[in-house]
C-alpha positions in Angstrom: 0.4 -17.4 -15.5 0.5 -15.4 -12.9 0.1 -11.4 -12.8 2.1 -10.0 -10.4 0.9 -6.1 -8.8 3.8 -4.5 -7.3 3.0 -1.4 -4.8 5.9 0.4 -2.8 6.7 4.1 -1.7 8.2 6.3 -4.6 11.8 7.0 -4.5 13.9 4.0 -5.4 16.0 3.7 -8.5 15.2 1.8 -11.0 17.7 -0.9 -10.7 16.2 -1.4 -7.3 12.8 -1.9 -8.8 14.2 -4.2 -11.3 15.7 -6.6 -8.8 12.2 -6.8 -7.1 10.8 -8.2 -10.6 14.2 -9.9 -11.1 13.8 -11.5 -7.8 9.7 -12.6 -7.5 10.1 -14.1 -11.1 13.0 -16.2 -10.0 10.5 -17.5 -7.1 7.8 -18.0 -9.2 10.1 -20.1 -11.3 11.4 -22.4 -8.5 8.8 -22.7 -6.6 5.3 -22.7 -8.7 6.7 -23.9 -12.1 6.0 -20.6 -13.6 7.0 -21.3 -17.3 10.1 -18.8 -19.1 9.0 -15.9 -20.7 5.7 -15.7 -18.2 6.3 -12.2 -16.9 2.6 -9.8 -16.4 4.1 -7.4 -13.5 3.6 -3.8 -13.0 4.9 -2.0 -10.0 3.0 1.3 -8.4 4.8 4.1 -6.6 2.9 5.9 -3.9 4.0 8.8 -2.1 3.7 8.7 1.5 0.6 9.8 1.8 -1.0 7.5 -0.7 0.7 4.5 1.0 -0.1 3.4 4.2 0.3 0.0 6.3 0.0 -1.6 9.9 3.4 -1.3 11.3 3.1 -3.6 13.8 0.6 -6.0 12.7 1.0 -8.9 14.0 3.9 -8.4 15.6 5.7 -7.9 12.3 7.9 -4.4 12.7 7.3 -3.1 9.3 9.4 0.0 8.1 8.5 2.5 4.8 10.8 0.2 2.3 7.2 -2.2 2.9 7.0 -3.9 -0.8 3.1 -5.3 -1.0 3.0 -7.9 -3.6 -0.2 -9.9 -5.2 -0.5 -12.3 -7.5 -3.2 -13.3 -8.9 -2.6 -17.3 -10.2 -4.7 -20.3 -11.4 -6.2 -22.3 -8.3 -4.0 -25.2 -8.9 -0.9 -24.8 -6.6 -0.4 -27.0 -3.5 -0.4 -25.3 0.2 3.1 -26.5 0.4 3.9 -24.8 -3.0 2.4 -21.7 -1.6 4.4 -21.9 1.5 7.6 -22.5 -0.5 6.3 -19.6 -2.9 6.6 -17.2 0.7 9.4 -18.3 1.7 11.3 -17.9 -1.4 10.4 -14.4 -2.1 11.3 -13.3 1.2 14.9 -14.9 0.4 15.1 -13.2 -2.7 14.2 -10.0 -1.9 16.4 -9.7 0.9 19.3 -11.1 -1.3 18.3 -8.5 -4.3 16.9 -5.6 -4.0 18.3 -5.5 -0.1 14.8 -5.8 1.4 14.1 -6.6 5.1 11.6 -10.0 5.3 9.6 -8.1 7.8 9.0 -5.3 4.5 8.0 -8.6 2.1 3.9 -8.7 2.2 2.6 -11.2 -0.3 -1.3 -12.0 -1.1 -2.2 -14.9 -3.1 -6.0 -13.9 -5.1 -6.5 -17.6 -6.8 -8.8 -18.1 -9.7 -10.2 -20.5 -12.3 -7.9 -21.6 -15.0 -10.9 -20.4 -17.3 -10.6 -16.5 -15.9 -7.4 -15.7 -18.4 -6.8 -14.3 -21.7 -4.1 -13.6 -22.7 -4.7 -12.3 -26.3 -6.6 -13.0 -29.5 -9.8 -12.5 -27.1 -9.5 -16.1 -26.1 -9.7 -18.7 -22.9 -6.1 -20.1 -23.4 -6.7 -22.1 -20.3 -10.3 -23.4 -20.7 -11.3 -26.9 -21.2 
């Protein structure tokens, strides 16, 4: 069940915006088992003064197409599924929308399985 926060520079259409979705689904899909139909995601446009980033950071040469991503998941993936999470994202986005991999940022915020509702006012998840 992850929830997916999506923040970029204003200005791209929305087919472009769509492929990003389009694109991190498909990842979550292959990669952390995410089940069909288990789409949160919003995306936020900033204008260029509400959106700034380390262009250089560790030696990564970011550019102003910079897509941060977060998800917020349950705390019950492997390292390796994280690490094949990364990777495929970066894949994707480069395949669809057209990104760069040095413009792919992607933080994981992991929580209990006990932290969701997703309706009804109840703990799907808990035990």
């Amino acid at each position: 069940m992850p929830m997916t926060r999506i923040n970029m520079r204003a200005g791209k259409s929305p087919a472009y915006r769509q492929a990003i979705c389009d694109s991190l689904y498909r990842a979550m899909r292959e990669t952390f088992n995410v089940p069909e139909d288990d789409q949160f995601m919003t995306i936020t446009e900033h204008d260029g003064d509400n959106f700034r980033y380390g262009a250089s950071y560790l030696g990564v040469a970011r550019s102003d197409d910079l897509v941060l991503v977060q998800l917020t998941v349950s705390n019950t993936r492997s390292l390796e599924q994280k690490k094949a999470l990364f990777r495929r994202i970066a894949e994707l986005l480069v395949e669809s929308p057209g990104l760069r991999p040095e413009d792919v940022f992607v933080n994981l915020v992991e929580v209990d399985k006990e932290n969701w509702s997703m309706g009804h006012g109840l703990a799907q998840y808990a035990a």
